[in-house]
C-alpha positions as CSV (number, residue, x, y, z in Angstrom):
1,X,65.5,-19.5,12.1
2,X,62.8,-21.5,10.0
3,X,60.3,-21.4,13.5
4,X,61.0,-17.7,12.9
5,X,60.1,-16.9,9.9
6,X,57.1,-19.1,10.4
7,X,55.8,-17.0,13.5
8,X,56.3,-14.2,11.7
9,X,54.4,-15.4,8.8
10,X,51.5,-16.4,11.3
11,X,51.9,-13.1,12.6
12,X,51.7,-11.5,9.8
13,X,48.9,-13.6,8.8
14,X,46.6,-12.6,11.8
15,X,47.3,-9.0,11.4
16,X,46.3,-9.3,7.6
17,X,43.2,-10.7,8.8
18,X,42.8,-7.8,11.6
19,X,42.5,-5.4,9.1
20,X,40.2,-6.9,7.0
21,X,37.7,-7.3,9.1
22,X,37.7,-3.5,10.1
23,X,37.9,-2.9,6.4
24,X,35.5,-0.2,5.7
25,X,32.3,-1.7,4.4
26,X,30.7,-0.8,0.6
27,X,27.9,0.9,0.1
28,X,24.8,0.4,2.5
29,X,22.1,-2.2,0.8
30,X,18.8,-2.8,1.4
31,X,16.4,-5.9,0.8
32,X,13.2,-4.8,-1.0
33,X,10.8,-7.9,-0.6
34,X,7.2,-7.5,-2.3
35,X,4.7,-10.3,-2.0
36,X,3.0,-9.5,-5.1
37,X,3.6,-7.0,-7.8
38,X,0.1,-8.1,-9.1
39,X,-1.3,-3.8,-9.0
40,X,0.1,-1.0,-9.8
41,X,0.3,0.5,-6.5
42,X,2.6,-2.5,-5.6
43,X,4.5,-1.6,-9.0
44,X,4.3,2.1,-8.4
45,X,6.0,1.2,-5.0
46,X,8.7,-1.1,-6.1
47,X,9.9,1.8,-8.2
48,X,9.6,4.3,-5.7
49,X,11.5,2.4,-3.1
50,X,14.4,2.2,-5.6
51,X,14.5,5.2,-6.5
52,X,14.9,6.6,-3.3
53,X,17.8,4.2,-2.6
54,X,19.5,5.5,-5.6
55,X,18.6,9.4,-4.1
56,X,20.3,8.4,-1.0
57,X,23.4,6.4,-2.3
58,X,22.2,2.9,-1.2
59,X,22.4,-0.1,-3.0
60,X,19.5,-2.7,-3.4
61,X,18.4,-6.0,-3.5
62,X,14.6,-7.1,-4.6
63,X,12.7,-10.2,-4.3
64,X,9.1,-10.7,-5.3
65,X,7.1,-14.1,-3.6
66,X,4.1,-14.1,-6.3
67,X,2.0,-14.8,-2.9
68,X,3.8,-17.3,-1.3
69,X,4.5,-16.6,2.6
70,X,6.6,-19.3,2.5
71,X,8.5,-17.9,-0.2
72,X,8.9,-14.5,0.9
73,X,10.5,-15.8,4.4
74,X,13.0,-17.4,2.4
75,X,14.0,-14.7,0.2
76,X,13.9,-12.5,3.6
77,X,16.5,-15.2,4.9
78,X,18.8,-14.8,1.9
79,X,19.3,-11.2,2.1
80,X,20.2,-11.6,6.0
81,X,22.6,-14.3,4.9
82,X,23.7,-11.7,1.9
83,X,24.5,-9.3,4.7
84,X,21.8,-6.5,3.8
85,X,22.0,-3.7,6.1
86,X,18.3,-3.1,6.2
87,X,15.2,-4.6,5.4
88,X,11.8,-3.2,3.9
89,X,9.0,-5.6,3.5
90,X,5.4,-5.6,1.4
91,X,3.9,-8.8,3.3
92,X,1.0,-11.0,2.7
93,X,-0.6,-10.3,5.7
94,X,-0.6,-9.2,9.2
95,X,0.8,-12.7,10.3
96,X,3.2,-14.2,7.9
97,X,5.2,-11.3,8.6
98,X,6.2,-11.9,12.4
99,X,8.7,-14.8,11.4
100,X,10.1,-12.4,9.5
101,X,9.9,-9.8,12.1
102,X,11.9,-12.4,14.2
103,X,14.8,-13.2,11.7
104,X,15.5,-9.9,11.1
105,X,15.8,-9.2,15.1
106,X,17.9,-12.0,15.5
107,X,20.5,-10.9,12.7
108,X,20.0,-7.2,13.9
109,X,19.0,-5.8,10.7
110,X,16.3,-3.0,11.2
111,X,13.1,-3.9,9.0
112,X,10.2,-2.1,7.9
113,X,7.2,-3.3,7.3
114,X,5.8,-1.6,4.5
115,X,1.6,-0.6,4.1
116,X,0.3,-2.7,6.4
117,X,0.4,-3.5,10.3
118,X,1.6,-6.9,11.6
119,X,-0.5,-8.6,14.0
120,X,0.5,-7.5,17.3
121,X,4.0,-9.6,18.4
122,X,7.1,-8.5,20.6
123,X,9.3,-8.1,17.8
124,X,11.3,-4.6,17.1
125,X,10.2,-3.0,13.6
126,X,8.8,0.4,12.0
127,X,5.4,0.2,10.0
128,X,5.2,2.7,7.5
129,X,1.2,2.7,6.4
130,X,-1.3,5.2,5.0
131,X,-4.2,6.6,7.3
132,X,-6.4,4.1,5.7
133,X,-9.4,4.8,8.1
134,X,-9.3,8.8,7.8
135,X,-8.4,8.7,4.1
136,X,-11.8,6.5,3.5
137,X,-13.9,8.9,6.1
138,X,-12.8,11.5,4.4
139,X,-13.3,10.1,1.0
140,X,-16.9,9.0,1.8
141,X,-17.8,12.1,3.6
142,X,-17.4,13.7,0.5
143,X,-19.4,11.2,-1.5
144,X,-22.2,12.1,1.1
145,X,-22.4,16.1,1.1
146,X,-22.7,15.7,-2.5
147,X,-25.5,13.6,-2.4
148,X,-26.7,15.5,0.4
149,X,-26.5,18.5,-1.7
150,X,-28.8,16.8,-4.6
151,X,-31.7,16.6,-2.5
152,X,-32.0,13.4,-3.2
153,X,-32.2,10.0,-1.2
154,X,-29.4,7.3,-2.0
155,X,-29.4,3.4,-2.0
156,X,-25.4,3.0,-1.3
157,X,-22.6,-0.2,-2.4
158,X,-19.6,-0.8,-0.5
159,X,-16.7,-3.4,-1.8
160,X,-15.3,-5.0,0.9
161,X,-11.4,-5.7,0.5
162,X,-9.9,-9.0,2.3
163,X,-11.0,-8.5,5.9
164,X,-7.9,-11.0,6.5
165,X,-6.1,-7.8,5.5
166,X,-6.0,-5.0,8.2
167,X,-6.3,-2.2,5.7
168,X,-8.9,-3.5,4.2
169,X,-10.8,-3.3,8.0
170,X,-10.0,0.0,8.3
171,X,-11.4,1.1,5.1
172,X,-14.6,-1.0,5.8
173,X,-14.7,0.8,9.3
174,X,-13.7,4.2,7.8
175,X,-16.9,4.0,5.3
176,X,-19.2,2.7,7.7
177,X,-18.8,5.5,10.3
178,X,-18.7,8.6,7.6
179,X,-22.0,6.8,6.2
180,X,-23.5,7.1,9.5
181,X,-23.5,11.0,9.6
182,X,-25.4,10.7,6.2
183,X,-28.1,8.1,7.2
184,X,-30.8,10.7,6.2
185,X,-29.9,10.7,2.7
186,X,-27.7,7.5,2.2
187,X,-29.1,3.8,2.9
188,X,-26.2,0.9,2.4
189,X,-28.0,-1.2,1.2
190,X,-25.0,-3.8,-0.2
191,X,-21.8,-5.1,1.0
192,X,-20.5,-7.3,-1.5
193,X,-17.0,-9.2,-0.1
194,X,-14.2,-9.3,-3.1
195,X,-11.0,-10.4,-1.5
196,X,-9.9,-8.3,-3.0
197,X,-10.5,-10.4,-6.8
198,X,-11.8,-9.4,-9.5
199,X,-14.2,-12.1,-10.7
200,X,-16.0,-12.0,-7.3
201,X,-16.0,-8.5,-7.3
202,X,-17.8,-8.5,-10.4
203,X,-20.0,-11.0,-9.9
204,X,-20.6,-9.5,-6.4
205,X,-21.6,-6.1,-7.9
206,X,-23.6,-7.3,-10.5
207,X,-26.1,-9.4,-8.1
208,X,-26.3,-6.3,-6.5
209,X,-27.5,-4.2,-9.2
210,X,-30.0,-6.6,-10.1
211,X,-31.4,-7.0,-6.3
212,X,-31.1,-3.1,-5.9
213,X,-30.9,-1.7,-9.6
214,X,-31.7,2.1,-8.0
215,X,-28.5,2.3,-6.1
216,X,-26.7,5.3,-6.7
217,X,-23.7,5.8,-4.7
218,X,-20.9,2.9,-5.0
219,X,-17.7,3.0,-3.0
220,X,-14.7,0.7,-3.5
221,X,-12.3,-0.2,-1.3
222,X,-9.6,-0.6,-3.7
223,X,-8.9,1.4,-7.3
224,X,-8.0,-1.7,-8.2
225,X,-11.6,-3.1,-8.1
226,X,-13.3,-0.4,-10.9
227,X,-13.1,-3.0,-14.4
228,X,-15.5,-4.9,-12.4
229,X,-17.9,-1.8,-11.1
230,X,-17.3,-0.5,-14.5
231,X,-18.2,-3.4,-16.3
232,X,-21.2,-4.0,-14.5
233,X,-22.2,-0.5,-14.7
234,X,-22.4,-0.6,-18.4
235,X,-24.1,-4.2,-18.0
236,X,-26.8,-2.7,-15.8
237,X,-26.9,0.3,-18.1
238,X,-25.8,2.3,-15.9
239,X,-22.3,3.9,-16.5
240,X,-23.0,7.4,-17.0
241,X,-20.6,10.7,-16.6
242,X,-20.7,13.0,-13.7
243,X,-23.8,15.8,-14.8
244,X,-25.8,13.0,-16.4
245,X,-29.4,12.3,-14.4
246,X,-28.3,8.7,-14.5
247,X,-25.1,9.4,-12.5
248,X,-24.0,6.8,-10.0
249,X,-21.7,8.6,-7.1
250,X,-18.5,6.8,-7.3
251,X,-15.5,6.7,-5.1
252,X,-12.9,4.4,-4.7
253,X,-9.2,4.3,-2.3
254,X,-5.5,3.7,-3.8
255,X,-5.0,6.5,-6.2
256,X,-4.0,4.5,-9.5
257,X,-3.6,5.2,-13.2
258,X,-7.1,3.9,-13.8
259,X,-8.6,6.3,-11.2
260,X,-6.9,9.4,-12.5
261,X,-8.0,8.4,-15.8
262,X,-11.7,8.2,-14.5
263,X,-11.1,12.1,-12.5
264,X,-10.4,13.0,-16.1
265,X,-13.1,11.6,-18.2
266,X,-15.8,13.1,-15.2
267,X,-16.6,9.5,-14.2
268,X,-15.2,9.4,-10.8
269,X,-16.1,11.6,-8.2
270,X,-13.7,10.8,-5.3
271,X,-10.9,9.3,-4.7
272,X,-8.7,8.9,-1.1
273,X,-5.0,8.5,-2.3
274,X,-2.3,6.6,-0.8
275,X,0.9,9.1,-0.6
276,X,3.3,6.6,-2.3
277,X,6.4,9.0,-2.9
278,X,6.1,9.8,0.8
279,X,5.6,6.3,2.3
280,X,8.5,5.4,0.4
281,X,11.0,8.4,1.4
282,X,9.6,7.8,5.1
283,X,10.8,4.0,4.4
284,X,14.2,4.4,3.3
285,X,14.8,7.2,6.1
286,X,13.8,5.0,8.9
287,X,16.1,2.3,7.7
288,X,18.7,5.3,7.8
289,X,18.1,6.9,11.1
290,X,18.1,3.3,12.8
291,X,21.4,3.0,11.1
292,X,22.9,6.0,12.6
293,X,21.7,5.4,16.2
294,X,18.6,7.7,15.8
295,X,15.1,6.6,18.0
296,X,12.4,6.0,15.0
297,X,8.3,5.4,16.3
298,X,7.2,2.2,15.7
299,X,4.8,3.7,13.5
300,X,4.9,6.1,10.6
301,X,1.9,6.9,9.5
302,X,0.8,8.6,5.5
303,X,-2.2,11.1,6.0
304,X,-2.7,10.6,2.2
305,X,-5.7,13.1,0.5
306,X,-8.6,13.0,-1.1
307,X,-8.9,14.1,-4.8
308,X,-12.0,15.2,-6.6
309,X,-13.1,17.3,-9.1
310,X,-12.6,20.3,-7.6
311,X,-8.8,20.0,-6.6
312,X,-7.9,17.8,-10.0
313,X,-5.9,20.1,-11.1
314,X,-3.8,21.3,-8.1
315,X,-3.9,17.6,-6.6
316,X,-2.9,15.7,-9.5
317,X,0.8,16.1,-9.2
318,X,1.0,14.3,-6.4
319,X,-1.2,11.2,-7.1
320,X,1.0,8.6,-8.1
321,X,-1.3,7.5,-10.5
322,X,-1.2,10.5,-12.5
323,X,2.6,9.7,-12.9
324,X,1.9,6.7,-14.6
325,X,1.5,5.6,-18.2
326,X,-2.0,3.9,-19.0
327,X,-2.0,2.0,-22.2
């Protein structure tokens, strides 16, 4: 009678355990991993990841490495081992992503990788990334028929992002090939390499302007670059608004607070903008649709705009930058 009752118990035991583990699970949660939150695009991003997890129900975790690839792997590794569902990922590069790539595979968590391509590897994941190439042509191209329209020849600065950094190449080749279709008003006459930091940015810009203090058209690779071109603008005596004879043509790529504040105060003429509402809805759904057994394209890519003077006021509403508050 007691080996009875203590089958039973055992029986009832394993069917206890049965049904737990085909206990419906909680809400779906995915791991938001930034390497940095150092710009405001990253910031802007961050945000607009969460909220569309809250718009679809989902629940989140977020870790932030402060650039450390080492770091960023590990917190990667914690949400598999919390059991995320899915996995969206801001790396430091192209490369210390694909052991990430590989962990994620492994634990059969879908991951995207978010604004920038990995290096090429075998690995199973969904870029989402802005048309950094077109949005820069198109940006420059811009730049050029308005100097082409001034009748007037131009001495031309590009900032080089880190070329370590595929966006950054793209940007670099996206200027260089628009510039080509101007080469009868526009001469590039400086290429000053920033890594995308500030001090060398400024210091790079400022030897410019001395070796070349006629240029008149300055592109940046990065919104988050203008204190320095600003600052050494006004050093060089010459930060002047758009109409002034002084007037240097200024563009720049990213589409932050700074740069919508420059559209407004007539000191920016260009600016290709990253789409980061859409890159981030695009994000979430691909986690979704990989979730429900739905084929998603390796990549997803943001055609992102140009804004200028002449479509401020109808573009504006979707520059993420003119959504933010600016101290």
């Amino acid at each position: 009678m007691k080996r009875f009752y203590t089958c039973q118990g055992l029986i009832l035991v394993m069917v206890v355990l049965a049904l737990a583990c085909k206990r419906p699970k909680g809400r779906t949660t995915i791991g938001i991993s930034f390497e940095t939150l150092q710009t405001e695009y990253w910031v802007a991003s961050s945000d607009a990841l969460k909220a569309a997890c809250e718009e679809n129900g989902l629940d989140y975790l977020e870790a932030i490495a402060n650039g450390d690839a080492n770091r960023q792997f590990e917190q990667v590794n914690n949400f598999i081992s919390r059991g995320v569902d899915g996995i969206v990922i801001a790396p430091k590069d192209a490369h210390t992503v694909i052991p990430v790539i590989k962990a994620a595979n492994r634990a059969e968590i879908p991951i995207v990788i978010y604004n920038r391509l990995p290096a090429p590897n075998k690995g199973s994941y969904t870029t989402i990334v802005a048309d950094n190439y077109e949005i820069t042509k198109q940006t420059v191209r811009y730049l050029g028929d308005l100097a082409r329209a001034s009748g007037k020849q131009y001495k031309a600065m590009i900032l080089i992002g880190d070329l370590g950094d595929t966006n950054a190449v793209l940007r670099r080749e996206g200027f260089n090939d628009a510039i080509l279709e101007y080469e009868d008003v526009i001469d590039v006459v400086a290429e000053v390499p920033t890594e995308w930091n500030q001090e060398k940015a400024l210091a790079g810009v400022t030897n410019a302007l001395q070796a070349n203090p006629d240029i008149g058209l300055i592109f940046s690779s990065s919104d988050f670059l203008f204190p320095s071109v600003i600052s050494a603008l006004k050093n060089a005596g010459k930060y002047h608004p758009i109409g002034h004879e002084g007037h240097v043509l200024l563009g720049g790529f990213d589409g932050d607070a700074m740069a919508y504040q420059l559209l407004r105060s007539n000191y920016l003429d260009a600016d290709g903008v990253q789409n980061v509402y859409y890159e981030c809805d695009l994000a979430i759904q691909a986690i979704l649709d990989i979730l429900n057994g739905k084929e998603v394209d390796s990549v997803l890519v943001d055609p992102g705009f140009v804004i200028h003077q002449e479509n401020l006021e109808e573009m504006a509403p979707k520059m993420w930058g003119a959504n933010l508050e600016v101290p």
